[in-house]
N, CA, C and O atoms as CSV, one atom per row, in Angstrom:
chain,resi,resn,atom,element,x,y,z
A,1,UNK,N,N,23.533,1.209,9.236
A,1,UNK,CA,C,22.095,1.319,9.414
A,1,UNK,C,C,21.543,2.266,8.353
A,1,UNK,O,O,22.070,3.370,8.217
A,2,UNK,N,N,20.524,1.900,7.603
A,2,UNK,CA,C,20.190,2.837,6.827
A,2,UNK,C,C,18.697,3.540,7.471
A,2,UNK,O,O,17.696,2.858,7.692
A,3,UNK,N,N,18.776,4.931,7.699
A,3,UNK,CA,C,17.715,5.466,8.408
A,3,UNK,C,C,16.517,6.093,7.205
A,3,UNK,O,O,15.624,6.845,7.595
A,4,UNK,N,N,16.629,5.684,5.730
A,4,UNK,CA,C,15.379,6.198,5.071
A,4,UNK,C,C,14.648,4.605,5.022
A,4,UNK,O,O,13.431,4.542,4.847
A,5,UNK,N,N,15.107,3.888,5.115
A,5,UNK,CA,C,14.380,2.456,5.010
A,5,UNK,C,C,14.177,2.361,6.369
A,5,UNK,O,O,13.733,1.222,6.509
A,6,UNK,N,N,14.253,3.006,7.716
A,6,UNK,CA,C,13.125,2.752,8.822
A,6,UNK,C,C,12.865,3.633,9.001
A,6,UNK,O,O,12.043,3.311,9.859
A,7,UNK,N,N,12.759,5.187,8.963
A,7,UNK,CA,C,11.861,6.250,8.743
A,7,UNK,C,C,10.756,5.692,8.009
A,7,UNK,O,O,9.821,5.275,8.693
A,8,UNK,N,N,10.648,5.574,6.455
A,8,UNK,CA,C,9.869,4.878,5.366
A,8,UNK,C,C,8.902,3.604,6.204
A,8,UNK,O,O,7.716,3.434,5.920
A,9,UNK,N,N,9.489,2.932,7.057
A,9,UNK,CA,C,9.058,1.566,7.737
A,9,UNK,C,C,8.179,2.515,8.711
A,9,UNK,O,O,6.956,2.384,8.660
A,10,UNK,N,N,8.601,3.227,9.372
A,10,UNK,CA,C,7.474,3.685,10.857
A,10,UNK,C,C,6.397,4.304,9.876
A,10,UNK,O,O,5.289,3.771,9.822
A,11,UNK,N,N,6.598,5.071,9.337
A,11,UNK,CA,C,5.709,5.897,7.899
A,11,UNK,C,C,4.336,5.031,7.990
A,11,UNK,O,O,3.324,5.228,8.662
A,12,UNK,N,N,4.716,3.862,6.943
A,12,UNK,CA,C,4.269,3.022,6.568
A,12,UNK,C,C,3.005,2.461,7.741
A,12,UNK,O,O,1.792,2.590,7.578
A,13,UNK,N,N,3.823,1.702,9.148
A,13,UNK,CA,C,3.358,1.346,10.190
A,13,UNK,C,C,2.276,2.098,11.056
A,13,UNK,O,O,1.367,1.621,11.735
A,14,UNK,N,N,2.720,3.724,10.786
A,14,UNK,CA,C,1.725,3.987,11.566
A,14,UNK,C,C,0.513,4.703,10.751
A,14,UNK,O,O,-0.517,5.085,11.306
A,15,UNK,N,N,0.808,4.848,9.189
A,15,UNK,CA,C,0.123,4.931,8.997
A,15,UNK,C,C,-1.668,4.007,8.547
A,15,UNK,O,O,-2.832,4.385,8.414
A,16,UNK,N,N,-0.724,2.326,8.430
A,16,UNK,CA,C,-1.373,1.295,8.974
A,16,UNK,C,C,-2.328,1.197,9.839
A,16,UNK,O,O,-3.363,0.531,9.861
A,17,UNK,N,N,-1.690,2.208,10.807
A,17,UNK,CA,C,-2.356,1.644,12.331
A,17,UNK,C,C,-3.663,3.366,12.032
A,17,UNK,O,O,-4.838,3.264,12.383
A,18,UNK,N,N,-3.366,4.113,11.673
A,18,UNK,CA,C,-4.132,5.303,11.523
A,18,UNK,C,C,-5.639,4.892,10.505
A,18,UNK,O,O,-6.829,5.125,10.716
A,19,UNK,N,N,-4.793,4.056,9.134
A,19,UNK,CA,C,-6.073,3.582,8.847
A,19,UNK,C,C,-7.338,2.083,9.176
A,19,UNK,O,O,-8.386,1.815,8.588
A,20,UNK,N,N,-6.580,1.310,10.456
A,20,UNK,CA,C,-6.968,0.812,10.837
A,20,UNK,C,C,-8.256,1.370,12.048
A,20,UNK,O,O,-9.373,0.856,12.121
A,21,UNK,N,N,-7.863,2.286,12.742
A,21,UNK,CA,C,-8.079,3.271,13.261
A,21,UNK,C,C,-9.412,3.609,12.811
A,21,UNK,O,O,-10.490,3.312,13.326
A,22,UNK,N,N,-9.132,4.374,11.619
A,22,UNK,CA,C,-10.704,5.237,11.202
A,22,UNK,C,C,-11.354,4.459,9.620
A,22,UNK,O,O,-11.807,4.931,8.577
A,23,UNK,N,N,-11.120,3.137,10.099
A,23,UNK,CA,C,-11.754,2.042,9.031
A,23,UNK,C,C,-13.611,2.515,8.942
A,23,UNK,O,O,-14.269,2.400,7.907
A,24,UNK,N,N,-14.113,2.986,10.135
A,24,UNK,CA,C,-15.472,2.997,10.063
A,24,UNK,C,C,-16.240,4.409,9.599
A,24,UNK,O,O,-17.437,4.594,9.375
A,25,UNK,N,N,-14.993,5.437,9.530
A,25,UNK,CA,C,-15.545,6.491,8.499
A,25,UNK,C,C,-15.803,6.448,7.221
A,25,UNK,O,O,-16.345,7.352,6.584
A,26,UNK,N,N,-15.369,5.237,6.728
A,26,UNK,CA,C,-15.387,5.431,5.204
A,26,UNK,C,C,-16.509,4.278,4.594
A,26,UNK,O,O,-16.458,3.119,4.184
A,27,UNK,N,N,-17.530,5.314,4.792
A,27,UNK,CA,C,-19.193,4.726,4.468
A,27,UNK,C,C,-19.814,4.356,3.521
A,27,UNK,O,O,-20.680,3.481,3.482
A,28,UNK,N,N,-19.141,5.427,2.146
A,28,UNK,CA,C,-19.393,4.825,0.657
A,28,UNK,C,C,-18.756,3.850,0.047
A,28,UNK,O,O,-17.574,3.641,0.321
A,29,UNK,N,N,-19.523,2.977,-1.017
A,29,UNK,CA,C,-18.617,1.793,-1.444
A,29,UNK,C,C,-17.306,2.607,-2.228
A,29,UNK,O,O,-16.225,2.043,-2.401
A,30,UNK,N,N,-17.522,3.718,-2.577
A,30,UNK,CA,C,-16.031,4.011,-3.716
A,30,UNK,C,C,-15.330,4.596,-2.218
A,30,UNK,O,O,-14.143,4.284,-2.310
A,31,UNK,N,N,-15.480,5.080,-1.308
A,31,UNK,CA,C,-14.591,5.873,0.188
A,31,UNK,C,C,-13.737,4.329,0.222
A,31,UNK,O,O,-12.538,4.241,-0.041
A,32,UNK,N,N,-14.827,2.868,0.690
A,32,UNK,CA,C,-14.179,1.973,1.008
A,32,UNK,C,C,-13.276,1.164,0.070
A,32,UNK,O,O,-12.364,0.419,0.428
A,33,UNK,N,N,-13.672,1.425,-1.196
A,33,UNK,CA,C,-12.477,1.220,-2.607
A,33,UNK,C,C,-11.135,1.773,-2.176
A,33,UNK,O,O,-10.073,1.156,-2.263
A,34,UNK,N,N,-11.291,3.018,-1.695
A,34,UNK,CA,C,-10.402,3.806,-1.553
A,34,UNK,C,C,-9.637,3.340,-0.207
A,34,UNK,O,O,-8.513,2.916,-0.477
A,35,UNK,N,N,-9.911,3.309,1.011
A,35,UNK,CA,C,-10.151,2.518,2.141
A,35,UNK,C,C,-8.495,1.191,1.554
A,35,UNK,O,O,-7.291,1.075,1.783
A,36,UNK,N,N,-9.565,0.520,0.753
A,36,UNK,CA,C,-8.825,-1.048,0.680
A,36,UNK,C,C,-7.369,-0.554,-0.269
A,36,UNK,O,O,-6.280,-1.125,-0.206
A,37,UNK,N,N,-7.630,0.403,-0.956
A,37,UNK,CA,C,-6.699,0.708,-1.687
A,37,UNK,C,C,-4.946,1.047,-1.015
A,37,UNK,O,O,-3.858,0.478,-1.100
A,38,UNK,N,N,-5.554,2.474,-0.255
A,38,UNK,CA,C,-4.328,2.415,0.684
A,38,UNK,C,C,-4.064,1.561,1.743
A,38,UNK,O,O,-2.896,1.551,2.132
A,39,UNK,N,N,-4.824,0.877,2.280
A,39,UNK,CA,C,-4.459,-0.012,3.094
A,39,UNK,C,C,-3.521,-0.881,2.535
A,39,UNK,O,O,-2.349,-1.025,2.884
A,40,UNK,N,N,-4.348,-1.659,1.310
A,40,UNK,CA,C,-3.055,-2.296,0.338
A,40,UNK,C,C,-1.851,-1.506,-0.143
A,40,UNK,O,O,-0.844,-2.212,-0.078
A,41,UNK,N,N,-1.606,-0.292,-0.601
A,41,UNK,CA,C,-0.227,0.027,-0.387
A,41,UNK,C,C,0.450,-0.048,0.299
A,41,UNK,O,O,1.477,-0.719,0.204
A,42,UNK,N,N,-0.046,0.915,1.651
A,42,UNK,CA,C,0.838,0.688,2.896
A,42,UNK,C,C,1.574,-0.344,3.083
A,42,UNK,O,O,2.800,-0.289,3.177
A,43,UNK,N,N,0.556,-1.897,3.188
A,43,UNK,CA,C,0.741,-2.633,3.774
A,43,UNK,C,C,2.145,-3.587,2.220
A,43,UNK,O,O,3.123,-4.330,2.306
A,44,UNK,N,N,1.607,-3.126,1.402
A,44,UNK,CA,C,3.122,-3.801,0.606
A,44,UNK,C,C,4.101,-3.063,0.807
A,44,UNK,O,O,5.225,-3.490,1.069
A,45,UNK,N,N,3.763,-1.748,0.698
A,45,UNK,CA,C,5.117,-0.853,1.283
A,45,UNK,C,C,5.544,-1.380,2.094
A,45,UNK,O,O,6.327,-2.195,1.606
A,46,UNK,N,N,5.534,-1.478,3.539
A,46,UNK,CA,C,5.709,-2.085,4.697
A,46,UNK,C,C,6.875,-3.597,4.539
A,46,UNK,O,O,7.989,-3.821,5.011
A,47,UNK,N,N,5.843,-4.486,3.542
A,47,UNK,CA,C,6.665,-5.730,3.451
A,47,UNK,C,C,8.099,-5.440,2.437
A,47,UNK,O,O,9.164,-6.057,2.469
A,48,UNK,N,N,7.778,-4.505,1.722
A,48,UNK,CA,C,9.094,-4.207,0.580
A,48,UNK,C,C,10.158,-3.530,1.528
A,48,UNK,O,O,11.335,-3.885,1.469
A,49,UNK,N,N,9.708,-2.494,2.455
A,49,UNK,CA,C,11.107,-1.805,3.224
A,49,UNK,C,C,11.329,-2.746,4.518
A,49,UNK,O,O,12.455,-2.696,5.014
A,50,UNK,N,N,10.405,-3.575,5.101
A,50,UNK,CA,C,11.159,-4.397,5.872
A,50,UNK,C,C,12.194,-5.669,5.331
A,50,UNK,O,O,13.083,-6.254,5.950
A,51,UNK,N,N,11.694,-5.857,3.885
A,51,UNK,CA,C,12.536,-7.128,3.648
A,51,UNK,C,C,13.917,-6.686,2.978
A,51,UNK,O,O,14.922,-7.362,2.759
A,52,UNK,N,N,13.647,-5.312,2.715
A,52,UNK,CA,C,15.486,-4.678,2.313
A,52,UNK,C,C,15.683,-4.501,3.506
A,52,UNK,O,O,16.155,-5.538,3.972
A,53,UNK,N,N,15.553,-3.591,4.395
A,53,UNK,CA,C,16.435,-3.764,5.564
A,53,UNK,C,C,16.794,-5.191,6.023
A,53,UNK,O,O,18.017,-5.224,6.155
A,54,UNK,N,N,16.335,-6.188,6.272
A,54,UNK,CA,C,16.743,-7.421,6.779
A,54,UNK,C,C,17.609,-8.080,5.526
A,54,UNK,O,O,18.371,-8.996,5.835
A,55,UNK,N,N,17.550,-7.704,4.219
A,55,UNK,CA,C,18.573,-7.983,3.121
A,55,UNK,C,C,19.650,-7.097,3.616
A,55,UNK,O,O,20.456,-7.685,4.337
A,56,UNK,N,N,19.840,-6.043,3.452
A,56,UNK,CA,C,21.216,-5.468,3.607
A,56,UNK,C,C,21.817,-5.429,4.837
A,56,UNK,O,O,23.045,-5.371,4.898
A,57,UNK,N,N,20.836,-5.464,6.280
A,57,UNK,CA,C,21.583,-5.560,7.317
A,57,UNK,C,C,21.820,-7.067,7.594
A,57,UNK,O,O,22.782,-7.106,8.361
A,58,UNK,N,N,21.430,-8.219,7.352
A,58,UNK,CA,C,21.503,-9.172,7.692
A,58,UNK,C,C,22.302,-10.181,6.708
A,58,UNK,O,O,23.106,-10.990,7.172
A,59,UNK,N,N,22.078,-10.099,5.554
A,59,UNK,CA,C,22.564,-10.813,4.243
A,59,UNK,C,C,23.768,-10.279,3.175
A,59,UNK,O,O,24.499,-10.936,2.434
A,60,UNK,N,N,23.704,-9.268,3.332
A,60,UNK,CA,C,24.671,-8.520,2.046
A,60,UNK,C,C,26.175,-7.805,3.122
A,60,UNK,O,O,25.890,-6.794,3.764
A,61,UNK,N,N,27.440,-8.266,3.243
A,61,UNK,CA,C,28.256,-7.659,4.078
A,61,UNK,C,C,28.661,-7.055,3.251
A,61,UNK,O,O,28.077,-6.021,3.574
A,62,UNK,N,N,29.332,-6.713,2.180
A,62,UNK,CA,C,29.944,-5.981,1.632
A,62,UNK,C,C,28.864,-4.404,1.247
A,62,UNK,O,O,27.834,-4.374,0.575
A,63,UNK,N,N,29.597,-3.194,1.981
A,63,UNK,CA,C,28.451,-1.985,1.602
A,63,UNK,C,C,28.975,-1.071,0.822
A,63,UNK,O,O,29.386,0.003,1.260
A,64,UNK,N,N,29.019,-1.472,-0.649
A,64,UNK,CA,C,29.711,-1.164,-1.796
A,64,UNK,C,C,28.430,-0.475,-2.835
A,64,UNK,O,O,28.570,0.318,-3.765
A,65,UNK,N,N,27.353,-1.007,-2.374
A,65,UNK,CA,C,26.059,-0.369,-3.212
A,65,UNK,C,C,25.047,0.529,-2.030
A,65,UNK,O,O,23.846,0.429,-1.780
A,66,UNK,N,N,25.900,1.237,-1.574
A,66,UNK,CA,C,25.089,2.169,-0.643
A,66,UNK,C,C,23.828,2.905,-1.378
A,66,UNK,O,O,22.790,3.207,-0.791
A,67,UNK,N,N,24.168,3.214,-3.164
A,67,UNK,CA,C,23.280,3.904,-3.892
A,67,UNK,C,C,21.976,2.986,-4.033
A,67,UNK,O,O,20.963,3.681,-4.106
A,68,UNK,N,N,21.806,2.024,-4.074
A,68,UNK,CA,C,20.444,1.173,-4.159
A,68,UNK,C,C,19.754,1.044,-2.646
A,68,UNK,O,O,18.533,0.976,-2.504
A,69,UNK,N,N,20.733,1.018,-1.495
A,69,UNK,CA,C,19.939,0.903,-0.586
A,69,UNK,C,C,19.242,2.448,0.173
A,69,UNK,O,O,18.191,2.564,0.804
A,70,UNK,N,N,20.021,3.247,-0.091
A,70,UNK,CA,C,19.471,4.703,-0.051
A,70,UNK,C,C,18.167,4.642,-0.802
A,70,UNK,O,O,17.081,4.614,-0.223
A,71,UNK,N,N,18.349,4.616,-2.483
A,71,UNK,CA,C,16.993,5.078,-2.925
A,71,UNK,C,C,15.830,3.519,-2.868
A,71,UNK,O,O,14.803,3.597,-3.543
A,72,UNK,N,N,16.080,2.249,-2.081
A,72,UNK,CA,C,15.065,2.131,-2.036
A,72,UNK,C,C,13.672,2.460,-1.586
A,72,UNK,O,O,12.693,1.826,-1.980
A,73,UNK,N,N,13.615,3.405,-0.804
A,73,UNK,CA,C,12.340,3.580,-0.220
A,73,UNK,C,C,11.436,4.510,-1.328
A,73,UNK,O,O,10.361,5.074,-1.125
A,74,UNK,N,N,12.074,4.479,-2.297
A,74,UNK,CA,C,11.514,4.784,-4.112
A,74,UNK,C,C,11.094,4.144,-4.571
A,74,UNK,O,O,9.959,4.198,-5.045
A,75,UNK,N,N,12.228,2.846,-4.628
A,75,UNK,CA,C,11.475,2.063,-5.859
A,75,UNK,C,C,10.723,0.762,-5.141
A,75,UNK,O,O,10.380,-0.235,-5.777
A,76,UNK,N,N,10.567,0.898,-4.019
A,76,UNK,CA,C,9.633,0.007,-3.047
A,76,UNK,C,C,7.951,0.830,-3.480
A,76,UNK,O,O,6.944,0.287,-3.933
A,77,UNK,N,N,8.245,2.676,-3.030
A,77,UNK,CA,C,7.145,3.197,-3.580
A,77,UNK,C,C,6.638,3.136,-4.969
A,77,UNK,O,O,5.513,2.850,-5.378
A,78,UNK,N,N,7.508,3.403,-5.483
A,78,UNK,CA,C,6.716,2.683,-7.228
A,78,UNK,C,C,6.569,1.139,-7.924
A,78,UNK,O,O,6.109,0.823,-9.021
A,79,UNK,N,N,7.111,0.362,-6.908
A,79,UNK,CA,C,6.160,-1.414,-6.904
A,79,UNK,C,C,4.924,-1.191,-6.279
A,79,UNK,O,O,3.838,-1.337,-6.838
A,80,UNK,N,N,5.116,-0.788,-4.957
A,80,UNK,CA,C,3.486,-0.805,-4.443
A,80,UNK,C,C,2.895,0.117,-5.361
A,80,UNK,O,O,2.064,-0.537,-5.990
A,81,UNK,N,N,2.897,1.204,-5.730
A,81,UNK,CA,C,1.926,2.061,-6.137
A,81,UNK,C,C,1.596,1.367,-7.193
A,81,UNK,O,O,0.411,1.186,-7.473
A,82,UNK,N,N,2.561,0.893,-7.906
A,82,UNK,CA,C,1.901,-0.285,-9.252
A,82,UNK,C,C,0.668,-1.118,-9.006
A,82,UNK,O,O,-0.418,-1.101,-9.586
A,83,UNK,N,N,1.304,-2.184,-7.547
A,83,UNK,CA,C,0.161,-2.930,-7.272
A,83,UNK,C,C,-1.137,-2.924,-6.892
A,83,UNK,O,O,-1.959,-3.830,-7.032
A,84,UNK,N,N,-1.379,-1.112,-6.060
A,84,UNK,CA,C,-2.009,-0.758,-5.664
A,84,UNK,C,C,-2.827,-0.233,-7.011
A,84,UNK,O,O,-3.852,-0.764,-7.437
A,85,UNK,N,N,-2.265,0.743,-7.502
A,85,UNK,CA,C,-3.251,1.064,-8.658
A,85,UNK,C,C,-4.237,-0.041,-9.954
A,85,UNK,O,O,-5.384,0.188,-10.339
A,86,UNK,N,N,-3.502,-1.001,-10.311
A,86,UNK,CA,C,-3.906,-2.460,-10.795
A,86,UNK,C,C,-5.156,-2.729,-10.018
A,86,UNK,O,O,-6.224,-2.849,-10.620
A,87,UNK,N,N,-5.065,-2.861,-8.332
A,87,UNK,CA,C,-5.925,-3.495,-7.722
A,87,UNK,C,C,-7.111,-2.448,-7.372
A,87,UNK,O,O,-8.174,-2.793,-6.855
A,88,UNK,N,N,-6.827,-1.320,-7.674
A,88,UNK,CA,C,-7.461,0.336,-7.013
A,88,UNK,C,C,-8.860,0.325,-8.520
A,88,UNK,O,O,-10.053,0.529,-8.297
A,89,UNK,N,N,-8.372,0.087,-9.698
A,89,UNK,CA,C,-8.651,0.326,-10.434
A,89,UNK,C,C,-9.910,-1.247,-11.085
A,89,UNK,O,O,-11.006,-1.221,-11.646
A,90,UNK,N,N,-9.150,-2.220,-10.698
A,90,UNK,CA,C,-10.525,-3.200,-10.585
A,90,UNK,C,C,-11.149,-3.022,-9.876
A,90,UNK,O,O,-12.292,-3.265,-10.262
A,91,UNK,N,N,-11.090,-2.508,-8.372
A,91,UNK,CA,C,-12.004,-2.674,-7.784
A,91,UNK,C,C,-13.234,-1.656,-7.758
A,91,UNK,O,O,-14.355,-1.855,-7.289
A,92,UNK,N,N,-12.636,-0.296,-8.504
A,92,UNK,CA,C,-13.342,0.973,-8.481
A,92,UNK,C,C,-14.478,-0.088,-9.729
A,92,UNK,O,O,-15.697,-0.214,-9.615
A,93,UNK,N,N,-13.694,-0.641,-10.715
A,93,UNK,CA,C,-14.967,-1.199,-11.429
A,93,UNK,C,C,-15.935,-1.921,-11.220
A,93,UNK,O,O,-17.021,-1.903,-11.800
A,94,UNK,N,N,-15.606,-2.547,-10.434
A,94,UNK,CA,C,-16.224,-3.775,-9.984
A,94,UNK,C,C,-17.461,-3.510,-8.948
A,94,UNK,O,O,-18.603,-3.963,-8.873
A,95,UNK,N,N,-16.595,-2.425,-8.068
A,95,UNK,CA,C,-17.823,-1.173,-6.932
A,95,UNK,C,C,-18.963,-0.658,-8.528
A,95,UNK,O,O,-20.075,-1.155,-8.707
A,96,UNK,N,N,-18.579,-0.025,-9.102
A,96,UNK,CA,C,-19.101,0.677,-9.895
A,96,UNK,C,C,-20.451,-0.385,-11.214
A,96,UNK,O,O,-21.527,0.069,-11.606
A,97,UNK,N,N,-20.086,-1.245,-11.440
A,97,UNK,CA,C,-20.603,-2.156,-11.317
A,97,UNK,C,C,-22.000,-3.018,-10.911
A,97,UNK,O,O,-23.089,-3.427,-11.314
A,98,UNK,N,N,-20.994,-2.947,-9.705
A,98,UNK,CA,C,-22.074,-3.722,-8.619
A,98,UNK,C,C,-23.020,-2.935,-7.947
A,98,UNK,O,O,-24.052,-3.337,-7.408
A,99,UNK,N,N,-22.378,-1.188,-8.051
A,99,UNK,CA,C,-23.725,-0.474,-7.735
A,99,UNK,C,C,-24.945,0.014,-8.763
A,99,UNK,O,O,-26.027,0.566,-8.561
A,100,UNK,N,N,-24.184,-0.503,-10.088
A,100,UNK,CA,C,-24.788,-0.362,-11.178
A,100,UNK,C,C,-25.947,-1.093,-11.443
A,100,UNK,O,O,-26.948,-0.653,-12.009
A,101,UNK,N,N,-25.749,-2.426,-10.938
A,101,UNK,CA,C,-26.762,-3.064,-10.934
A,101,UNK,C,C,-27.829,-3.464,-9.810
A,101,UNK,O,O,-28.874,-4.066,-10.057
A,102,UNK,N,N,-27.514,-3.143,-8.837
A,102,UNK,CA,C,-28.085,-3.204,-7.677
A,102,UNK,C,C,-28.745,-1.839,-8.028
A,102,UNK,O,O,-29.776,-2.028,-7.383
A,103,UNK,N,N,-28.932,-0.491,-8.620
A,103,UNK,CA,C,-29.840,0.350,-8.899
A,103,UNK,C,C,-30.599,0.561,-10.218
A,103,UNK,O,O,-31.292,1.497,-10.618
A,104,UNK,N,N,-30.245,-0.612,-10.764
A,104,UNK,CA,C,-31.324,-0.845,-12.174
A,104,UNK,C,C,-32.293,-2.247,-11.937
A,104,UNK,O,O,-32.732,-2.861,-12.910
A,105,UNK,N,N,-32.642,-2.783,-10.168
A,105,UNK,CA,C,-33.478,-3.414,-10.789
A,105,UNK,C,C,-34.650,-2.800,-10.115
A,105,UNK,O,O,-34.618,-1.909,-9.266
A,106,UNK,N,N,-35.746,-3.430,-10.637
A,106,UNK,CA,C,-36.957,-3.011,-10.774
A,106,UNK,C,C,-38.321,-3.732,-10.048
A,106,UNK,O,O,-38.114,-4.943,-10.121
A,107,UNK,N,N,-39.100,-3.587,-9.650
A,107,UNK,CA,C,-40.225,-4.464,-8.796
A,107,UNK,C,C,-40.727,-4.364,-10.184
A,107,UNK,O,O,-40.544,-3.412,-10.942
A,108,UNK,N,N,-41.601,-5.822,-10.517
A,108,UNK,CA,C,-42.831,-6.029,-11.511
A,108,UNK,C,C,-43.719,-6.692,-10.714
A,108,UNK,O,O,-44.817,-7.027,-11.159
């Protein structure tokens, strides 16, 4: 059983459920950028440490690479944080943007 890949998994889960939770505090469009941002980590985090645990406990018998399944709950964190930042970073533009123009127009 590897216990940093379901430590990492409850992590993940409840922190899911925490920002599901207080979804309605976050009032500004860049709070809710931010909002969608970690939600989207979490939630790939989540799918990356559940699908190694069900790889190594379910699929892989031989436990000869104990060193990869230890430090995944690393390099699960630096895929999501990849994906997250990619998606963190259009969307801050796109907010930024869209509030850009929604305060330059003008009554004639």
């Amino acid at each position: 059983m590897n216990f940093p890949t379901i430590i990492c998994s409850l992590f993940a889960l409840f922190s899911l459920i925490t920002l599901f939770v207080y979804k309605n505090s976050f009032n500004t469009p860049y709070l809710t950028s931010l909002y969608r941002g970690a939600f989207l980590f979490f939630t790939v985090y989540l799918i990356i440490q559940v699908s190694v645990f069900i790889r190594w406990e379910f699929f892989i018998e031989d436990g000869a690479s104990d060193t990869a399944r230890n430090y995944s709950f690393i390099t699960g964190a630096v895929f999501a944080l990849f994906f997250t930042l990619l998606f963190l970073v259009i969307d801050l533009f796109r907010t930024y943007f869209k509030n850009k123009t929604l305060n330059n127009t003008t009554i004639h």
